[in-house]
C-alpha positions in Angstrom: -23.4 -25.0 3.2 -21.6 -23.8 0.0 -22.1 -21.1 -2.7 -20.0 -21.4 -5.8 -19.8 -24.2 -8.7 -16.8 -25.6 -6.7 -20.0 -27.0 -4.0 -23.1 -28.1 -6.5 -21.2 -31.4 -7.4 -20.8 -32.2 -3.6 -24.7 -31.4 -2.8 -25.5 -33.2 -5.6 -23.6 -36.1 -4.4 -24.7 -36.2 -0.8 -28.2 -36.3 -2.6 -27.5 -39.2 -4.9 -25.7 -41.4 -2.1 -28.6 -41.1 0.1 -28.1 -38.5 2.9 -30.8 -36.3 4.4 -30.4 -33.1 3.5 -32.7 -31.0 6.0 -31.4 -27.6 4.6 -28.7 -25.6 2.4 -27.2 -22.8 3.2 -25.5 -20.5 0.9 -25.1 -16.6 0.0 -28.1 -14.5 -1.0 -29.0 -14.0 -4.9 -26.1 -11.3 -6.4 -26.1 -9.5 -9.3 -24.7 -11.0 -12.6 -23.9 -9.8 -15.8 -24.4 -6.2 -17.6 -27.9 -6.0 -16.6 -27.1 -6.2 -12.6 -30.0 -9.5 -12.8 -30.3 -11.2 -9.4 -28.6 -14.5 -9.7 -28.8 -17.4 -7.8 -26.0 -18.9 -6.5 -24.8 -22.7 -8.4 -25.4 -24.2 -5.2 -29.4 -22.7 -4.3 -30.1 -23.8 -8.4 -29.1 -27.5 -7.1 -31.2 -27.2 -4.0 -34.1 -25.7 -5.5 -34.2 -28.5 -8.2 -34.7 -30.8 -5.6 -37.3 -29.3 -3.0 -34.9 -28.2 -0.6 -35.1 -25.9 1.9 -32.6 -22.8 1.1 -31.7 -20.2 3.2 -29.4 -17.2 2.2 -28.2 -15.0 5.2 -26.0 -12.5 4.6 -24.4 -12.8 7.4 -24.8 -15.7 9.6 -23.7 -14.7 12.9 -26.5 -13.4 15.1 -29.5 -14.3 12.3 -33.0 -16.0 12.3 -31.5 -18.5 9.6 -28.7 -19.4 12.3 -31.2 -20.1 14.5 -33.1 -22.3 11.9 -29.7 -24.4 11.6 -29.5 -24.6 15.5 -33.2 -25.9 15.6 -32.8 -28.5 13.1 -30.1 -30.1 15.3 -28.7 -31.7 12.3 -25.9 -34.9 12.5 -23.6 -33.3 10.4 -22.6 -29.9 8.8 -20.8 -29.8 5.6 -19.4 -26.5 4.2 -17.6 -26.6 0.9 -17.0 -22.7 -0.4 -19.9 -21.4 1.8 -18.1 -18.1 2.0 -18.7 -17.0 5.6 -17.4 -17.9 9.4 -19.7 -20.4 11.2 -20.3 -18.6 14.5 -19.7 -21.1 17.4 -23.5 -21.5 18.4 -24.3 -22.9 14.7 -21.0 -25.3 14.8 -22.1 -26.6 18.2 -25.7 -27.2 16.2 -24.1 -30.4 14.5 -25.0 -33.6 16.2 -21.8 -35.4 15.3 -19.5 -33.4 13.3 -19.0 -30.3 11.2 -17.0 -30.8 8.7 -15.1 -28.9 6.0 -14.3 -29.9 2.1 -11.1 -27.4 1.6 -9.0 -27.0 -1.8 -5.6 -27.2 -0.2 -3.6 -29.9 1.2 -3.8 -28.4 4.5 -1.9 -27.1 6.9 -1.3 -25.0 3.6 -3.6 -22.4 2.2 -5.4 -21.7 4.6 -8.0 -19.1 3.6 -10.5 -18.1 0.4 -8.3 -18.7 -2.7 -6.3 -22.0 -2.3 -6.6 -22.7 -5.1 -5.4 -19.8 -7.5 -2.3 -19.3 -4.9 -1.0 -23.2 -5.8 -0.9 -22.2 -9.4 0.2 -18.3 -9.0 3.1 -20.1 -7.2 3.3 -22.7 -9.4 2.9 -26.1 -7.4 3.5 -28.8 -9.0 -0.2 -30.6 -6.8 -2.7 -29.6 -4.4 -5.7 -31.6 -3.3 -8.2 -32.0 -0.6 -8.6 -31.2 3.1 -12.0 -32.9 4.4 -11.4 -31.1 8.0 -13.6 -30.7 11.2 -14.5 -27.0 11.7 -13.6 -25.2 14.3 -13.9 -21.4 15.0 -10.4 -20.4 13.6 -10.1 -20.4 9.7 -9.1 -23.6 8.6 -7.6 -24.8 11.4 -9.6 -27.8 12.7 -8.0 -31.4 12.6 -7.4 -33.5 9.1 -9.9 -36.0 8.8 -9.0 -36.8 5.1 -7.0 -35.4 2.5 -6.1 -36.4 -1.3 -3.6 -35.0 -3.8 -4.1 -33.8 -7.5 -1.7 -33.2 -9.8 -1.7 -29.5 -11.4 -1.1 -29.3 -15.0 0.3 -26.7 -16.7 -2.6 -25.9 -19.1 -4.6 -25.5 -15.6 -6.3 -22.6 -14.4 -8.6 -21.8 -11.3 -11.4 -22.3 -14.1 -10.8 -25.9 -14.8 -8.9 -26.7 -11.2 -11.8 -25.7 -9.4 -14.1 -28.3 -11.8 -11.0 -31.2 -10.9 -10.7 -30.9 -7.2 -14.8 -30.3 -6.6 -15.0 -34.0 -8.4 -11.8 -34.7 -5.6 -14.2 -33.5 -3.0 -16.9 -34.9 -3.7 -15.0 -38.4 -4.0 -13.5 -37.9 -0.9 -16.5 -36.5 1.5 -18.3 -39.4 0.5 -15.9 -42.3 1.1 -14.6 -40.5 4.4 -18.1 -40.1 5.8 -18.7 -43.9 6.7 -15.4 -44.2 8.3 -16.2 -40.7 10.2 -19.3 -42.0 11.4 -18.1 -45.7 12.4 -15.4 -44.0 14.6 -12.6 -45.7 11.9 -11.0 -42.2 11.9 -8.4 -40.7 14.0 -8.6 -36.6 13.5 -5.0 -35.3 12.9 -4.1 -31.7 14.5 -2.5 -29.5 11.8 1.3 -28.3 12.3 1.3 -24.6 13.1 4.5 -24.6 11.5 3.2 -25.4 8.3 0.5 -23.1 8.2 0.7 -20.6 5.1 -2.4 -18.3 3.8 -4.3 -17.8 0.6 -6.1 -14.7 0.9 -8.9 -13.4 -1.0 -7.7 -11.5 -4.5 -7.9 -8.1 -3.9 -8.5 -6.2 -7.3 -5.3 -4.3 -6.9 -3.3 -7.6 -7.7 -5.1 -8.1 -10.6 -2.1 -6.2 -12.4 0.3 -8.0 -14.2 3.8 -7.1 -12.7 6.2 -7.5 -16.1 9.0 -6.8 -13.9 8.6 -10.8 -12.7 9.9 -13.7 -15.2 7.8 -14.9 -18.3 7.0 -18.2 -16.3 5.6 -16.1 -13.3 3.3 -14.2 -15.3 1.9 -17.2 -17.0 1.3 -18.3 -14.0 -0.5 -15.5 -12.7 -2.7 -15.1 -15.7 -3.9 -18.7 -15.7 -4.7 -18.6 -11.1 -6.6 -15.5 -12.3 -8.6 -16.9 -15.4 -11.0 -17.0 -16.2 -12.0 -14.5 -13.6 -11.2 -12.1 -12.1 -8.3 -11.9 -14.8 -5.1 -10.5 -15.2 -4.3 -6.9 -17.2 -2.0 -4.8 -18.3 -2.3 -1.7 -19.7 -1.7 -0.1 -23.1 -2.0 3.4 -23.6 -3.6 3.9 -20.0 -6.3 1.5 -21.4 -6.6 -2.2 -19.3 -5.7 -5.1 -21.2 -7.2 -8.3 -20.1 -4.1 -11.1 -21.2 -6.1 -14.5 -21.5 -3.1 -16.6 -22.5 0.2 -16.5 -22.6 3.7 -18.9 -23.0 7.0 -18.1 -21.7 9.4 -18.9 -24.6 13.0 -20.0 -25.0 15.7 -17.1 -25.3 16.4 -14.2 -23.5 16.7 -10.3 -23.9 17.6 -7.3 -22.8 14.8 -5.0 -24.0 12.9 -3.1 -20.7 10.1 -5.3 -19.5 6.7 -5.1 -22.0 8.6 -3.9 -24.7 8.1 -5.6 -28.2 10.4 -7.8 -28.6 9.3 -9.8 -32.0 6.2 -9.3 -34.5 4.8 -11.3 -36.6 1.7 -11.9 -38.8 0.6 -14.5 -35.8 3.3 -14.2 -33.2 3.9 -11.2 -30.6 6.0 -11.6 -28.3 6.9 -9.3 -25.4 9.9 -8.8 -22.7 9.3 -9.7 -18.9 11.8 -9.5 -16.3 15.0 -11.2 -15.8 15.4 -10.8 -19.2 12.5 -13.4 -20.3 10.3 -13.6 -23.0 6.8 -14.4 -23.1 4.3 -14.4 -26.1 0.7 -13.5 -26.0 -1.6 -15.9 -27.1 -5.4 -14.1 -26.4 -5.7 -11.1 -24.7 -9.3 -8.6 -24.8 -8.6 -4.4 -25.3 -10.5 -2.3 -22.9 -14.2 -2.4 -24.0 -13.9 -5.3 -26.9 -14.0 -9.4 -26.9 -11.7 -12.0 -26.4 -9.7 -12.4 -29.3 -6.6 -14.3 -30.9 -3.5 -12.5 -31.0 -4.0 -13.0 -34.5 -6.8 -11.3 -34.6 -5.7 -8.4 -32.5 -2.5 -8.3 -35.1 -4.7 -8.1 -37.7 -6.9 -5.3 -36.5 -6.2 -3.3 -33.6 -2.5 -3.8 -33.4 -2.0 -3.7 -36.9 0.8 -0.8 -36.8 2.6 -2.2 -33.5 6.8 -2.5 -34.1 9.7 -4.6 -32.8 11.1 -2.5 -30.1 8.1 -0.5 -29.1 7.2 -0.2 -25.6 3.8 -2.2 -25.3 2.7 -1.9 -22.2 2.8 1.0 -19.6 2.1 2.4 -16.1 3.9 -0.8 -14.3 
């Protein structure tokens, strides 16, 4: 049971170490791109490439594809990203366990974006949580867990790619052990529990009120989607990729501070300093700040205020 690119890595590996596979879940076909075309999710492209039986409720709870699950009566259920709540019916479906691949080192993150709030607060690891499910969100005892070092190049882009190879690692050298009883479940600490809820679009803004070092941090948890903006001229600005920088200053926050033929660097709070690297204007592509500099920001000053409506 999965959906996003985070979970075809983990099917595929279930396949490719042997394990019956009576079914995938995952979410129904969405809508991708400027034309609005119907899209299969990463995980159904997986399934369908190997003749498996998908089914795509949009909501589980109460369905005729829950009660496919609870008819198959399988050993185990394995969600990794699925996207939904298991209902308790469909957990109770699993013969011997229903397990969890999480990207947190649980008892922290619990929730749908572990993974870009370890690098919007700018953890030094995170890792793996192979947990059993139980009806609360994240809560069930640690079965496994693994650690990953976070980089500071990272993003949720290329984080998401390291700890689904973590995962799939993990799931598969934890299952044996799982099902040879070898395994001692470990309850979470409540008081270590912390939560990583779902971006909501209205903290997609860039703050420059915080520190240079906190808004690289949010535009890389954010990239490459949904992505970070400012705006210029009322316009959104997307800012791909930034880099705090020594010195200090006391110019207000997204104000010019130095321009160059290749450099543009702008003030954050606290008096830091951060320069843009790639940013995209409101209705163009992705471009170098060299680029911009050359074209559309052509007549921008030291000292001018960049960026408004923070």
């Amino acid at each position: 049971m999965g959906t996003p690119a985070f979970s075809a890595p983990i099917l595929e590996r279930l396949l490719k170490e042997g394990y019956d596979v009576l079914a995938v879940v995952t979410q129904p076909d969405r809508p991708v791109g400027r034309k609005h075309r119907l899209t299969p999710s990463p995980v159904k492209a997986v399934a369908l490439a190997h003749n498996l039986k998908v089914l795509q409720p949009e909501k589980l709870s109460g369905s005729p594809e829950a009660d496919e699950i609870i008819a198959l009566k399988p050993d185990l259920l394995i969600t990794a990203a699925f996207g939904q709540f298991l209902p308790t019916n469909v957990l109770a479906a699993a013969q011997k366990w229903a397990l969890n691949v999480h990207a947190s080192l649980l008892p922290k993150y619990r929730g749908g974006a572990p993974i870009q709030y370890a690098i919007l607060n700018g953890d030094a690891e995170t890792g793996v949580t192979i947990m059993e499910m139980v009806k609360k969100m994240d809560a069930g005892d640690i079965l496994a867990q693994q650690t990953l070092a976070i980089t500071p190049t990272d993003d949720n882009g290329t984080l998401f790619d390291r700890l689904s190879k973590v995962g799939e690692e993990l799931l598969v050298a934890t299952l044996p052990r799982l099902l040879a009883g070898e395994i001692t479940p470990q309850p979470q600490d409540p008081a270590q529990v912390t939560f990583s809820a779902n971006i909501k679009p209205d903290e997609e803004v860039i703050n420059l009120n915080t520190t240079a070092v906190a808004i690289d941090q949010k535009v890389r948890a954010l990239r490459p989607l949904p992505g970070a903006y400012v705006k210029h001229q009322g316009q959104r600005v997307k800012l791909w990729a930034v880099t705090p920088v020594a010195g200090t200053t006391t110019a207000t926050p997204g104000t010019i501070v130095v321009r160059g033929k290749h450099v543009l660097q702008v003030a954050a709070g606290d008096g830091t300093i951060f320069a843009i690297d790639e940013l995209q204007p409101a209705g163009k592509a992705r471009m170098t700040i060299t680029a911009y500099l050359n074209g559309m920001g052509h007549a921008l000053k030291e000292g001018q205020l960049l960026f408004d409506g923070q």
